[in-house]
N, C-alpha and C positions, 0 to 999 in steps of 0.2 A: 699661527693659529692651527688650531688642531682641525683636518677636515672630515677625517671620518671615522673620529674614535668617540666612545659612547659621550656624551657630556655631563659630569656627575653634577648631582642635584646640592643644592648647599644645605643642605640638612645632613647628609653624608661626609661632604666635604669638613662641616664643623666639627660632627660625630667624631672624625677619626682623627683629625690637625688639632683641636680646641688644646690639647695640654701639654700638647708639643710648645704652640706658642706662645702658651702662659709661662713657659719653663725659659723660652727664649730671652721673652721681656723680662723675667726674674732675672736671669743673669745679667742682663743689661743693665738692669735698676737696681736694683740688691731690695728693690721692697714687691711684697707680695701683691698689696694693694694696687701701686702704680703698673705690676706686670697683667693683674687684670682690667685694669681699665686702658691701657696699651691696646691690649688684646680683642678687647670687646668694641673699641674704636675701629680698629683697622677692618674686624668682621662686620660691622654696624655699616663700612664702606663696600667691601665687598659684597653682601648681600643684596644693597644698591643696585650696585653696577654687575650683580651674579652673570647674568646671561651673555655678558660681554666677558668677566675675570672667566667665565670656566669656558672659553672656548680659548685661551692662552695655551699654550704650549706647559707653561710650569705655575696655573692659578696659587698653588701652595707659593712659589715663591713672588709673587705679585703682594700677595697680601704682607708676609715678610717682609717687603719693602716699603710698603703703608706702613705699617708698625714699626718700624726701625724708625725711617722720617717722621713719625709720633713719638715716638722715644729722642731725637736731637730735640723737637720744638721743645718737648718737655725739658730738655737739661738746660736750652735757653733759656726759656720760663723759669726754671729753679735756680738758675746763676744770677738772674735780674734781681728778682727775690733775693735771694741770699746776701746779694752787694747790697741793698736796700737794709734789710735785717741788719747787718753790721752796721751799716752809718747810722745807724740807731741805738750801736752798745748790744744787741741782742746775740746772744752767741748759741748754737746747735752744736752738742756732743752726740756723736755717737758711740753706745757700747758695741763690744765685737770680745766673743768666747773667743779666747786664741785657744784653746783646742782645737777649734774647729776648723781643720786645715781647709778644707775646702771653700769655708766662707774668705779664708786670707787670702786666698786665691783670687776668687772671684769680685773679692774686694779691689784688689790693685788688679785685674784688667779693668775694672770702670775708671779706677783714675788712666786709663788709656785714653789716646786719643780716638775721640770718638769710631770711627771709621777703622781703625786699630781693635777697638772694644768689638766694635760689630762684629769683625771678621774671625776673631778669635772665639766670640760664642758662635756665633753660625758655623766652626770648626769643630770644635769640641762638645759644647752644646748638643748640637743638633747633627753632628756628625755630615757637613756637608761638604762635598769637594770643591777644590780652586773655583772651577767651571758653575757654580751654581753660586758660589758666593761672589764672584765677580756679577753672573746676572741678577741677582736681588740687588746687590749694590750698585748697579748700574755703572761699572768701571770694564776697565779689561781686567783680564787675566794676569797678567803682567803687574800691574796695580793690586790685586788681590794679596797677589804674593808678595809683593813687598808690604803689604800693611800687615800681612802675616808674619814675614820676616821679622821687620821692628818691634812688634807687640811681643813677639818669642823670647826677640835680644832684652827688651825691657823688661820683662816681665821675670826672663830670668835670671835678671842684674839684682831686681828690686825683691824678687825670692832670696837669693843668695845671703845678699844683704841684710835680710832681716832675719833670716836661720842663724846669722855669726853671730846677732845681737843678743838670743838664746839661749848660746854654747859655750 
């Protein structure tokens, strides 16, 4: 906890983080809808608990980690669902512009594993270092990096791969 640095009010707090974190949960979820109500969950808890989150040491990365653990329940929630939808014949296509490198991208880090997916947009994303993404995620350092490691190797096995399909 912080002891004697000012403690920002959450109207400021929201003010300045609010579309950083929508941007976060979009790259996590690939839908706009699901990164704002991510979003507005994790902050609906924070605001709760404000007087307590903003004397944290990193309140920005507290709530991060509300919303990240909102984002697993949610892909729980949407794989129960989903197995259900199939044993009932119902099948979900999704379209995807492949020109749009960036969405291929961020397409295949969500088929990452989960914890893989996180560390990679908390990386790129939101431009945050080993040290910050290991404390939102609640792991070591050590751990950080290897789920960075893997997600890189995969990531850019499942690129490669799909550039020669292309060419």
């Amino acid at each position: 906890m912080r002891a004697t640095a000012m403690i920002e009010s959450f109207d400021a707090y929201y003010r300045r983080d609010y579309r950083k974190l929508v941007g976060l949960a979009y790259v996590l979820t690939g839908s706009h809808w699901a990164a704002e109500d991510l979003a507005q969950d994790a902050l609906t808890e924070a605001h709760r608990a404000w007087p307590k989150v903003a004397g944290y040491d990193d309140p920005a990365g507290w709530v991060r980690r509300v919303m990240i653990n909102k984002s697993t329940s949610r892909l729980r929630r949407l794989r129960t669902e989903t197995k259900g939808l199939l044993r009932l014949g119902a099948r979900r296509s999704e379209m995807i512009d492949p020109n749009e490198r960036s969405l291929e991208v961020w397409q295949a880090v969500r088929a990452l594993p989960n914890r893989q997916a996180q560390a990679i947009a908390l990386f790129y994303w939101e431009d945050r270092s080993v040290r910050e993404i290991a404390a939102i995620l609640e792991v070591s350092t050590e751990t950080a990096k290897t789920h960075l490691k893997r997600a890189r190797s995969t990531l850019a096995s499942h690129l490669d791969s799909h550039r020669q399909e292309f060419t």
